[in-house]
N, CA, C and O of each residue as an XYZ file, in Angstrom:
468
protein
N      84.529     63.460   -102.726
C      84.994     63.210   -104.071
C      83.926     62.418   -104.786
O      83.587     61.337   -104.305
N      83.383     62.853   -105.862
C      82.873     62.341   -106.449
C      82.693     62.083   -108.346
O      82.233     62.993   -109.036
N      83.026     61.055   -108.818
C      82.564     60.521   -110.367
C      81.586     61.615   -110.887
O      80.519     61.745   -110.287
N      81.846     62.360   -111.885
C      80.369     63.455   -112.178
C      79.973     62.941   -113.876
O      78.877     62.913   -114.435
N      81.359     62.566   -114.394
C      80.947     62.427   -115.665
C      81.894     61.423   -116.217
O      83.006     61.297   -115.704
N      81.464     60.585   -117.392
C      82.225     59.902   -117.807
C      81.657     59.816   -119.482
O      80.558     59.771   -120.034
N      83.195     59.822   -119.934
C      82.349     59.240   -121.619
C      83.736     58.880   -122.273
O      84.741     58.877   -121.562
N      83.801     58.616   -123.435
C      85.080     57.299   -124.124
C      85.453     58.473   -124.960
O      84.583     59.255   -125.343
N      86.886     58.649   -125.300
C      86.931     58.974   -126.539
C      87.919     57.540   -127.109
O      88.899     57.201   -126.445
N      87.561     56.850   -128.276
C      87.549     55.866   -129.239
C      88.636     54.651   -128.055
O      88.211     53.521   -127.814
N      89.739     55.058   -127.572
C      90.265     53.891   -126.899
C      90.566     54.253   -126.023
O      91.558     53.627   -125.650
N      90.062     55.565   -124.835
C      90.539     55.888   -124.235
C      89.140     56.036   -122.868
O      88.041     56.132   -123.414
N      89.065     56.061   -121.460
C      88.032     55.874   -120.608
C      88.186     57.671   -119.895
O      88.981     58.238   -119.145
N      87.444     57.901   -120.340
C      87.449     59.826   -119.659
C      86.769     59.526   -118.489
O      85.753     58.836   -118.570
N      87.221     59.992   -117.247
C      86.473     60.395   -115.997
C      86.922     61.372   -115.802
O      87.978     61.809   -116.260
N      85.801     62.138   -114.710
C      85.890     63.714   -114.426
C      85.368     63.260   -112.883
O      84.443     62.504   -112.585
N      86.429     64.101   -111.898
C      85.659     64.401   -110.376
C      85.682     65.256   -109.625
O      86.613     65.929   -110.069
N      85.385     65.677   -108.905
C      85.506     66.895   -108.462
C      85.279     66.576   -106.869
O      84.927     65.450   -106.519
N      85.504     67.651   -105.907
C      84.900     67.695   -104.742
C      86.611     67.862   -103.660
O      87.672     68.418   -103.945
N      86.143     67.045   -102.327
C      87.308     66.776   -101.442
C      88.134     65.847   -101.430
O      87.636     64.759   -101.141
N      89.189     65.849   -101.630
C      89.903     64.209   -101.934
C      90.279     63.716   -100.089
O      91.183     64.149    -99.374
N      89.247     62.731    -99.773
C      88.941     62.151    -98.857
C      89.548     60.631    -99.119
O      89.609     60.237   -100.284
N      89.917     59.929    -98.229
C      90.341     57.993    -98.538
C      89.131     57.522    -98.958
O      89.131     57.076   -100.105
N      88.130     57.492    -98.379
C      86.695     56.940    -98.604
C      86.221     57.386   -100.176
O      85.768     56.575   -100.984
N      86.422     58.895   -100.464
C      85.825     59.389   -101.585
C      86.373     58.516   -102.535
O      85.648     57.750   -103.169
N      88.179     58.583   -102.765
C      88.845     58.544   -103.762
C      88.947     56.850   -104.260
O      88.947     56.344   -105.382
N      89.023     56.313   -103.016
C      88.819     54.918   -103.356
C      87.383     54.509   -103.785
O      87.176     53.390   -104.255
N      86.621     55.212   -103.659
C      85.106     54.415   -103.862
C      85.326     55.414   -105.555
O      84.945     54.708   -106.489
N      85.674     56.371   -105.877
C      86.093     56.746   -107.258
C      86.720     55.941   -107.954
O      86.363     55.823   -109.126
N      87.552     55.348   -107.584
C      88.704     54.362   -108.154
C      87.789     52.926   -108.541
O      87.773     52.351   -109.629
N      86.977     52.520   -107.180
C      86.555     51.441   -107.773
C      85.898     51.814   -109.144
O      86.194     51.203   -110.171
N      85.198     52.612   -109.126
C      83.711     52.973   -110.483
C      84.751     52.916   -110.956
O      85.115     51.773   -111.232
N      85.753     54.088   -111.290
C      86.344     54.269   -112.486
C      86.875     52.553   -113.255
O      86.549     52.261   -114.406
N      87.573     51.759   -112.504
C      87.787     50.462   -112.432
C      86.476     49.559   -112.845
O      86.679     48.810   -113.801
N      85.581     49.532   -112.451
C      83.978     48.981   -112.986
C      83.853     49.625   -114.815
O      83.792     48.925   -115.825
N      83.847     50.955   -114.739
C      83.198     51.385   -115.801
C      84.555     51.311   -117.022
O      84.376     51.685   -118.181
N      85.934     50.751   -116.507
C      86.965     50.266   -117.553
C      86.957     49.382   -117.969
O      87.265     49.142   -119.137
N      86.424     48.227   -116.741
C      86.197     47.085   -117.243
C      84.699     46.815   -118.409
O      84.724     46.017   -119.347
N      83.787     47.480   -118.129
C      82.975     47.336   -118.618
C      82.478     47.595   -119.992
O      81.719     46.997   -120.755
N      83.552     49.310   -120.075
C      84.248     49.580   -121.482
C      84.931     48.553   -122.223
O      84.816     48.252   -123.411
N      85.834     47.952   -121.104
C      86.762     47.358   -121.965
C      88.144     48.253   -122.699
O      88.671     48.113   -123.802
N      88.385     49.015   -121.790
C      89.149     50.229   -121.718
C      90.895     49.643   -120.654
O      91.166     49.187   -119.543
N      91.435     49.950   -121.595
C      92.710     49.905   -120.780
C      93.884     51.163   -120.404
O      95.042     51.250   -119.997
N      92.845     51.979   -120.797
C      93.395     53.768   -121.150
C      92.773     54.669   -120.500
O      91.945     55.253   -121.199
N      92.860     55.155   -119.038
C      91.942     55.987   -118.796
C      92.163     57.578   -118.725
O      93.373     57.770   -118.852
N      91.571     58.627   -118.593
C      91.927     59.920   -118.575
C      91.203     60.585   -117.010
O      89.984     60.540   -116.848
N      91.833     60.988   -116.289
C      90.965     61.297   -115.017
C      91.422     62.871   -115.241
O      92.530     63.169   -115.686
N      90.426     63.820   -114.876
C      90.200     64.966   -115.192
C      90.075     65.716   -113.482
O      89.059     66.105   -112.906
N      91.112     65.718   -113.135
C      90.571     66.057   -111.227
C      91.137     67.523   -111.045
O      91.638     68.013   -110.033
N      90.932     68.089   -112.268
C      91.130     69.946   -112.311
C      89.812     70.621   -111.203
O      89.580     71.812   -111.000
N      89.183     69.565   -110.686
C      88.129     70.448   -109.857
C      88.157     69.823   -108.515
O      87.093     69.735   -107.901
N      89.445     69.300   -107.900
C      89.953     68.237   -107.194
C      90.252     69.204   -106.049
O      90.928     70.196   -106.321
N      89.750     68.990   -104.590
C      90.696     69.532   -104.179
C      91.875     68.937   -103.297
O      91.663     67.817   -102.831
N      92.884     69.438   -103.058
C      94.325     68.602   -101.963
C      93.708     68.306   -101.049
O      92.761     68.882   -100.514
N      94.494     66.864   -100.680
C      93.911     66.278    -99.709
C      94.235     66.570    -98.059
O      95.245     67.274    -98.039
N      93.987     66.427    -97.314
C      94.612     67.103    -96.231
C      95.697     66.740    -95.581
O      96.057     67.227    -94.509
N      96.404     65.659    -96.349
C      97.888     65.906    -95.556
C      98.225     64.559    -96.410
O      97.359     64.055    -97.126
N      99.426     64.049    -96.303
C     100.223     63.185    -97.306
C     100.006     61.970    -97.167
O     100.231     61.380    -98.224
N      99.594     61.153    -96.168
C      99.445     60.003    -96.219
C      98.051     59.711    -97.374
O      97.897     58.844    -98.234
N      97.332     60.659    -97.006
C      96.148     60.257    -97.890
C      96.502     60.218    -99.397
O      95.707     59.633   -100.132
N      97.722     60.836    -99.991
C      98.066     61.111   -100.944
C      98.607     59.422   -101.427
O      98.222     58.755   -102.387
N      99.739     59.035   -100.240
C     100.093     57.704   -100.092
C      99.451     56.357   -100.083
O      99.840     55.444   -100.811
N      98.671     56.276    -99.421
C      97.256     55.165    -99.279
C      96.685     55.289   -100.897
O      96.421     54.187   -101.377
N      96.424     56.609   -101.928
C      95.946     56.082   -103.017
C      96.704     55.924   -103.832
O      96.183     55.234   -104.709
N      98.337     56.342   -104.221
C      99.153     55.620   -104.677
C      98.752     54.257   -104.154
O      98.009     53.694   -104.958
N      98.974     53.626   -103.194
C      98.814     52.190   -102.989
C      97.410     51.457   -103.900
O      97.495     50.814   -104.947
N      95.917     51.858   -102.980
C      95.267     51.387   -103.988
C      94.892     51.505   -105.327
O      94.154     50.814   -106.029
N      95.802     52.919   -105.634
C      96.006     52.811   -107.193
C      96.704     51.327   -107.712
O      96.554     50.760   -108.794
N      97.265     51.047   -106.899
C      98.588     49.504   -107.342
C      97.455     48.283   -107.583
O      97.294     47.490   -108.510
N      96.503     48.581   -105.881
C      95.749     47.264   -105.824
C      94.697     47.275   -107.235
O      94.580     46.306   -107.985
N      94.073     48.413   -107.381
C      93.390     48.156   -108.452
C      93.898     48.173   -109.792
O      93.420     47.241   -110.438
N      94.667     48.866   -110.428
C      95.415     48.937   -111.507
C      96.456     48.366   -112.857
O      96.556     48.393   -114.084
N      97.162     47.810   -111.514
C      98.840     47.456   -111.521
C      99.293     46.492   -113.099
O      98.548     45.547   -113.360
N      99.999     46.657   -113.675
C     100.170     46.319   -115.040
C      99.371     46.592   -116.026
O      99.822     46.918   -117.124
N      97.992     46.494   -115.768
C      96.639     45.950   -117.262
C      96.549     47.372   -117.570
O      96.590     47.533   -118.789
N      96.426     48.616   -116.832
C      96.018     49.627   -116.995
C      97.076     50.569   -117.643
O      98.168     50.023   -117.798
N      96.994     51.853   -118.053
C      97.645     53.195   -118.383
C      96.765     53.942   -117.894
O      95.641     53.807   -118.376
N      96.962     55.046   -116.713
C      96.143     56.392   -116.644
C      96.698     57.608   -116.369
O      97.580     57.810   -115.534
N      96.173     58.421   -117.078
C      96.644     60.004   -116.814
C      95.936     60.633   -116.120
O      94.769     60.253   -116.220
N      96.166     61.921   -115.036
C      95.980     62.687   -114.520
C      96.182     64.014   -114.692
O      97.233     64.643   -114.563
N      94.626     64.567   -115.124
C      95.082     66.240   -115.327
C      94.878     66.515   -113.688
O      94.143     66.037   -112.824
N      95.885     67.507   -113.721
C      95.325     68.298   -112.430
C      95.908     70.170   -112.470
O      96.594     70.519   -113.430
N      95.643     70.927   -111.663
C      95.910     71.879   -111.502
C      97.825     72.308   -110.616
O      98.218     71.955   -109.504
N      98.314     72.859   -111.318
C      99.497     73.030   -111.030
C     100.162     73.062   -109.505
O     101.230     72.597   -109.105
N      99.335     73.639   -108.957
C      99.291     74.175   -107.516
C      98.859     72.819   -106.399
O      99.257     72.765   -105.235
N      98.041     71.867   -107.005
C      97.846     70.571   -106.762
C      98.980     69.764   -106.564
O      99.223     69.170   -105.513
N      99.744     69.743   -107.683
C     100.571     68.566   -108.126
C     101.704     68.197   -106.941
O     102.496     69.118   -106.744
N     101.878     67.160   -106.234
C     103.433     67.016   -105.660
C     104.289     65.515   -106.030
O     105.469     65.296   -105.755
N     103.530     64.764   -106.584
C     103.921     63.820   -107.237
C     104.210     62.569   -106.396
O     104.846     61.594   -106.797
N     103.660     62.719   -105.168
C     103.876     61.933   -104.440
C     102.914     60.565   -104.275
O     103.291     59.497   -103.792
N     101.668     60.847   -104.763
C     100.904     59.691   -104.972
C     101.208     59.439   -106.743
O     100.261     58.913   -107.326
N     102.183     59.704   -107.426
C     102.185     59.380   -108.925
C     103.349     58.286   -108.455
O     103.306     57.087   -108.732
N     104.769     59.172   -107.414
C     105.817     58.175   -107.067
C     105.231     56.818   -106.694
O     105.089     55.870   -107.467
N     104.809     56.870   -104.994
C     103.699     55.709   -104.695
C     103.570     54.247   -105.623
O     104.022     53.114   -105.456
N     102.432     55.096   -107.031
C     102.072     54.222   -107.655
C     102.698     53.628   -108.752
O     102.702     52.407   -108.910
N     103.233     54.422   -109.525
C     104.452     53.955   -110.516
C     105.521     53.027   -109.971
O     106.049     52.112   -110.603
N     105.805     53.425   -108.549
C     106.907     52.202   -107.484
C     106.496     50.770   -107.552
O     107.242     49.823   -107.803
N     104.637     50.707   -107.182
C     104.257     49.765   -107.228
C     103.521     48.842   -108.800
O     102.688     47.951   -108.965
N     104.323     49.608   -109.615
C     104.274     49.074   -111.086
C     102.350     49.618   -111.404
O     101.321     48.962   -111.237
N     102.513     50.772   -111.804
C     101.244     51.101   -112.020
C     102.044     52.457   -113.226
O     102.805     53.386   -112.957
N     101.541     52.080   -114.338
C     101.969     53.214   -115.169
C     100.632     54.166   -115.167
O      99.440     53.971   -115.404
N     101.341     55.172   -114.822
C     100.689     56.606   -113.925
C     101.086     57.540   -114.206
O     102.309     57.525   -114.071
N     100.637     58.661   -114.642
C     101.509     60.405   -114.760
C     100.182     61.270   -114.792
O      99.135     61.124   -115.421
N     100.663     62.348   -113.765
C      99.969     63.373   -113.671
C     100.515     64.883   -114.632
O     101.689     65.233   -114.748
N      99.682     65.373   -115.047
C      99.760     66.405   -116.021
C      98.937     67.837   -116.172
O      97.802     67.849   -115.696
N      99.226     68.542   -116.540
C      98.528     70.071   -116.328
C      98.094     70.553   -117.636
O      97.600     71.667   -117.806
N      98.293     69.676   -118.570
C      97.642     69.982   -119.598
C      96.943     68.893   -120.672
O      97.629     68.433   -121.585
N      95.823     68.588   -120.539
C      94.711     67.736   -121.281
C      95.418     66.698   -122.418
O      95.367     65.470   -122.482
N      96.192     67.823   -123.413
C      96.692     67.649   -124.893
C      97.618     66.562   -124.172
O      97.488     65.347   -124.320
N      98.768     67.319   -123.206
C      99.714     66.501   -122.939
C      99.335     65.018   -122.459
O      99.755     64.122   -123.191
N      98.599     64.637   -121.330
C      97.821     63.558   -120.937
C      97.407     62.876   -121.887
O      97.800     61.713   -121.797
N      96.718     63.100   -122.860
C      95.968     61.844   -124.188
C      97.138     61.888   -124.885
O      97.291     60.672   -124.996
N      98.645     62.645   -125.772
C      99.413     62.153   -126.200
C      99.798     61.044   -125.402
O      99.825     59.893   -125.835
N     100.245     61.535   -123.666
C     101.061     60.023   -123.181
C     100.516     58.825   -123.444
O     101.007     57.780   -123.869
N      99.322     59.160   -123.099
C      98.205     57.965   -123.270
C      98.203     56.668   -124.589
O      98.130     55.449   -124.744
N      98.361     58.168   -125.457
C      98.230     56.993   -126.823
C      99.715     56.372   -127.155
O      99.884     55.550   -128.056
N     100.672     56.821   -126.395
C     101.955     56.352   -127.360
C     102.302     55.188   -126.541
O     103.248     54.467   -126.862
């Protein structure tokens, strides 16, 4: 898994990644993405993981709900595009449990409305 691109639109932190969703990958993603929010000064991010692929079995799904919590938890809002066939909502449950406002989504438009309201 890897960070490929990043850029702002006006209050919002766009990341894009792509690759294997590995524990090692996704958390060392999470930190940057987390570095380059803070650094923005971004409390809105958009993660774009339409080129993502499933991870190989559910705990891994579980473990980043969690450090979604450790890094995240209150200060942040982030959306998740992903591909339909992807989605099980089980690392969105995870992290939203642990007070992390989180939603995954299949369509771009939909993701930056949640975002902004």
């Amino acid at each position: 898994m890897q960070l490929i691109q990043h850029d702002e639109f006006s209050e919002l932190l766009h990341v894009v990644t792509s690759g294997k969703w590995t524990l090692a990958g996704v958390f060392e993603f999470m930190e940057k993405t987390k570095e380059l929010a803070v650094k923005n000064n971004k409390k809105k991010i958009l993660v774009d993981s339409t080129s993502f692929d499933s991870p190989e079995n559910e705990m891994i799904r579980f473990h980043t709900g969690e450090k979604m919590a450790e890094l995240f938890r209150y200060h942040y809002k982030i959306a998740s595009i992903a591909k339909a066939e992807t989605i099980t909502r089980f690392t969105e449950d995870v992290a939203v449990n642990r007070n992390v406002k989180f939603k995954v989504f299949t369509s771009q438009n939909d993701a930056i409305k949640w975002l902004l309201d």
